[in-house]
matplotlib code that plots the C-alpha trace (Angstrom):
import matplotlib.pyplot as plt

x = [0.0, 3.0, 4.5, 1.0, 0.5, 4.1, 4.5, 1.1, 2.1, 4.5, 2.2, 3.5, 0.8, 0.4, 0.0, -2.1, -1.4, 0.4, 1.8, 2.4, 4.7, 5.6, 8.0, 12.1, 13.6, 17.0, 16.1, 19.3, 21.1, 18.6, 18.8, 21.1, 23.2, 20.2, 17.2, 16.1, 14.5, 10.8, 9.6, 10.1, 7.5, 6.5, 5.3, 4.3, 5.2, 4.8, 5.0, 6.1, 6.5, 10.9, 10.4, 13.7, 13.8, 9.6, 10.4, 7.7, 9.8, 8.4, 10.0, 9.7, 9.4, 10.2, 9.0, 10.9, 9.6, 11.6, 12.3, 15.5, 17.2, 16.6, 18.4, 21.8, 23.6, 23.1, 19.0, 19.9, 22.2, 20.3, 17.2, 19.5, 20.5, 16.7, 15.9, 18.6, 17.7, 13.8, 14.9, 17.4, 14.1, 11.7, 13.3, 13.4, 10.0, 6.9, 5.1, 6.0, 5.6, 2.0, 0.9, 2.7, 2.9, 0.8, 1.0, 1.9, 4.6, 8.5, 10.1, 12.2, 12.6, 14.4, 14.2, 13.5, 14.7, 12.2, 13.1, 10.6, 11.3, 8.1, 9.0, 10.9, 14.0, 16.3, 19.2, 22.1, 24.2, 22.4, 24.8, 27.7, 25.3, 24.9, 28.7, 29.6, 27.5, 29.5, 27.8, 29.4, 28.6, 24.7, 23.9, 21.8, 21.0, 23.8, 22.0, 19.5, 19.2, 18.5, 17.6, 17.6, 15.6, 16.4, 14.4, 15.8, 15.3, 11.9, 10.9, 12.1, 10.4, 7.1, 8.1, 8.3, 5.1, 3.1, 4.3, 3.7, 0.0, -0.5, 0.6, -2.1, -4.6, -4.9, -6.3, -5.4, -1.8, 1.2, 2.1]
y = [0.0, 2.7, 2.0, 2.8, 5.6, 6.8, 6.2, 7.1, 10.3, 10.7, 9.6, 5.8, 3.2, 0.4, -2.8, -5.9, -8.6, -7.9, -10.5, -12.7, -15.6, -16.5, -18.7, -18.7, -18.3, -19.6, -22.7, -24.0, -20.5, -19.6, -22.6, -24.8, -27.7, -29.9, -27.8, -26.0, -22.2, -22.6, -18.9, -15.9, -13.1, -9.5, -8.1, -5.2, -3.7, 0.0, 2.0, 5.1, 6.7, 7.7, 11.6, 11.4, 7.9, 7.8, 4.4, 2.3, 2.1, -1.1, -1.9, -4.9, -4.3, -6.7, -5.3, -6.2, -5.2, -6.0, -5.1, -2.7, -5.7, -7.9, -5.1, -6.6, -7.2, -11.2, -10.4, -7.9, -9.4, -12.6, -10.0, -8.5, -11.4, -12.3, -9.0, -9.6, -12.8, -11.6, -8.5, -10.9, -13.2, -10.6, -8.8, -11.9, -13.7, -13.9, -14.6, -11.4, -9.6, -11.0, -10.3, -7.2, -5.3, -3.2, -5.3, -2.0, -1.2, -1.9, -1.7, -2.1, -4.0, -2.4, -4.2, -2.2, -3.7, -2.2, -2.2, -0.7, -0.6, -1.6, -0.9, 2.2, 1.0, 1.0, 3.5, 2.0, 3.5, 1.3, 2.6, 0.8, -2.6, -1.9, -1.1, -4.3, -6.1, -7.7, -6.4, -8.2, -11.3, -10.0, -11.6, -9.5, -7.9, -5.4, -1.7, -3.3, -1.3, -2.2, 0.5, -0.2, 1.7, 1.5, 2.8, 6.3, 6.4, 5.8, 8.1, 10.8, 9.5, 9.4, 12.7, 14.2, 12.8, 14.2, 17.5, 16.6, 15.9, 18.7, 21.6, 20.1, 20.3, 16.1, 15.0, 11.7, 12.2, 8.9, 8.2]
z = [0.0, 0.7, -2.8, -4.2, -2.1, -2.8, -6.7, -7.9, -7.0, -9.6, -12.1, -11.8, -13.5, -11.1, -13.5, -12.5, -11.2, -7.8, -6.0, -9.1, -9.9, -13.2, -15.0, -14.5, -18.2, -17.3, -14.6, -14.6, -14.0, -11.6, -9.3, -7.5, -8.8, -7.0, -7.8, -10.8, -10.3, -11.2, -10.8, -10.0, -7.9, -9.1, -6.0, -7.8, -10.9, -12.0, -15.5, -16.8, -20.3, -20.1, -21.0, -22.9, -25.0, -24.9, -24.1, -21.3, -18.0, -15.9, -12.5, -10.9, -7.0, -4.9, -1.6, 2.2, 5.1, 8.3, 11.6, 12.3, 13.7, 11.0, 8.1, 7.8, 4.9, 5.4, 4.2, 1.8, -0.4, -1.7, -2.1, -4.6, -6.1, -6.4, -7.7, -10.4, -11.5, -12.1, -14.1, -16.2, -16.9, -17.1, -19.9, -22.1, -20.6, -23.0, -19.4, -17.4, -20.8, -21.3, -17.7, -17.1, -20.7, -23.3, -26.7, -28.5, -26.1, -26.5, -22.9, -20.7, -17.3, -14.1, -10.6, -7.5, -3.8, -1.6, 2.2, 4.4, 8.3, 9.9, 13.3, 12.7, 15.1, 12.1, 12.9, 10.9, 8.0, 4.8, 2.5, 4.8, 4.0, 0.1, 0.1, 1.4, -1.4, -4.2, -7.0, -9.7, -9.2, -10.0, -13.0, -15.4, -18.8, -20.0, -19.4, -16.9, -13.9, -10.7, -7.6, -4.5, -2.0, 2.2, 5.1, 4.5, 1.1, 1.7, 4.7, 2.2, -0.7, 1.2, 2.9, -0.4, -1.7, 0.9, 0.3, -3.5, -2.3, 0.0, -2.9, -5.0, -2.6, -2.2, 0.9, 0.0, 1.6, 1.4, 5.2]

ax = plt.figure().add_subplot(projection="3d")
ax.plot(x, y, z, "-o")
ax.set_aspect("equal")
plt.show()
């Protein structure tokens, strides 16, 4: 409900279905030496129109939402390898495409690492976590993006949105 409240603010398209698995392109890649990946989730997924290349935008959010103790860099980092291997398959998947995309659009996938702080005890530098990430070992698309938003980021993102909301005269404000 925050990402809704927060993106739709920006003029973000939320696309249907939420909470959605669909199929792993690259099983074998995806998975262990014992188990192949069999899916992957969209949480939720948003549009845009890209003012400069007029290009669709769609991010794949995968949302986290944990206590303060529980954001280390031991819950973070397989998130982002998760994140990575969805936005690797969803750029190539007929699937994700079919459920996610306009026919008449040409696209392109970015992944979004969500981490909301639920109890508001987080008080810990996440930049010190993402640093400590090996980021080369993500494996996706050449000019794929992947963002990745913490508890800060968000308080100011939501922060902002409000404000966004009260200028216009919305009683509707993001919390």
């Amino acid at each position: 409900l925050l990402s809704e409240d927060i993106f739709s603010v920006l003029g973000w398209e939320i696309r249907r279905p939420c909470n959605q698995n669909w199929p792993c392109e690259k099983p074998m890649e995806h998975g262990t030496a014992t188990k192949p990946k069999d899916t992957h989730p969209s949480d939720v997924v948003f549009s845009y129109k890209d003012v400069f290349t007029n290009d669709d935008i769609y991010l794949n959010f995968d949302l986290k939402s944990y206590a303060g103790k529980s954001i280390t860099a031991g819950q973070v980092r397989p998130a982002l390898a998760s994140l990575s291997q969805q936005v690797a398959c969803a750029n190539i998947s007929e699937a994700w495409t079919d459920l996610y995309v306009d026919d008449a659009d040409t696209h392109k996938v970015c992944g979004v690492l969500f981490i909301y702080n639920h109890d508001g005890e987080y008080d810990q530098n996440f930049e010190s976590i993402l640093a400590s990430i090996n980021t080369k070992s993500l494996v996706h698309p050449k000019g794929t993006r992947l963002f990745v938003l913490g508890p800060k980021d968000i308080f100011w993102i939501s922060n902002v949105c409000s404000e966004v909301q009260r200028m216009r005269g919305s009683s509707n404000a993001a919390k």
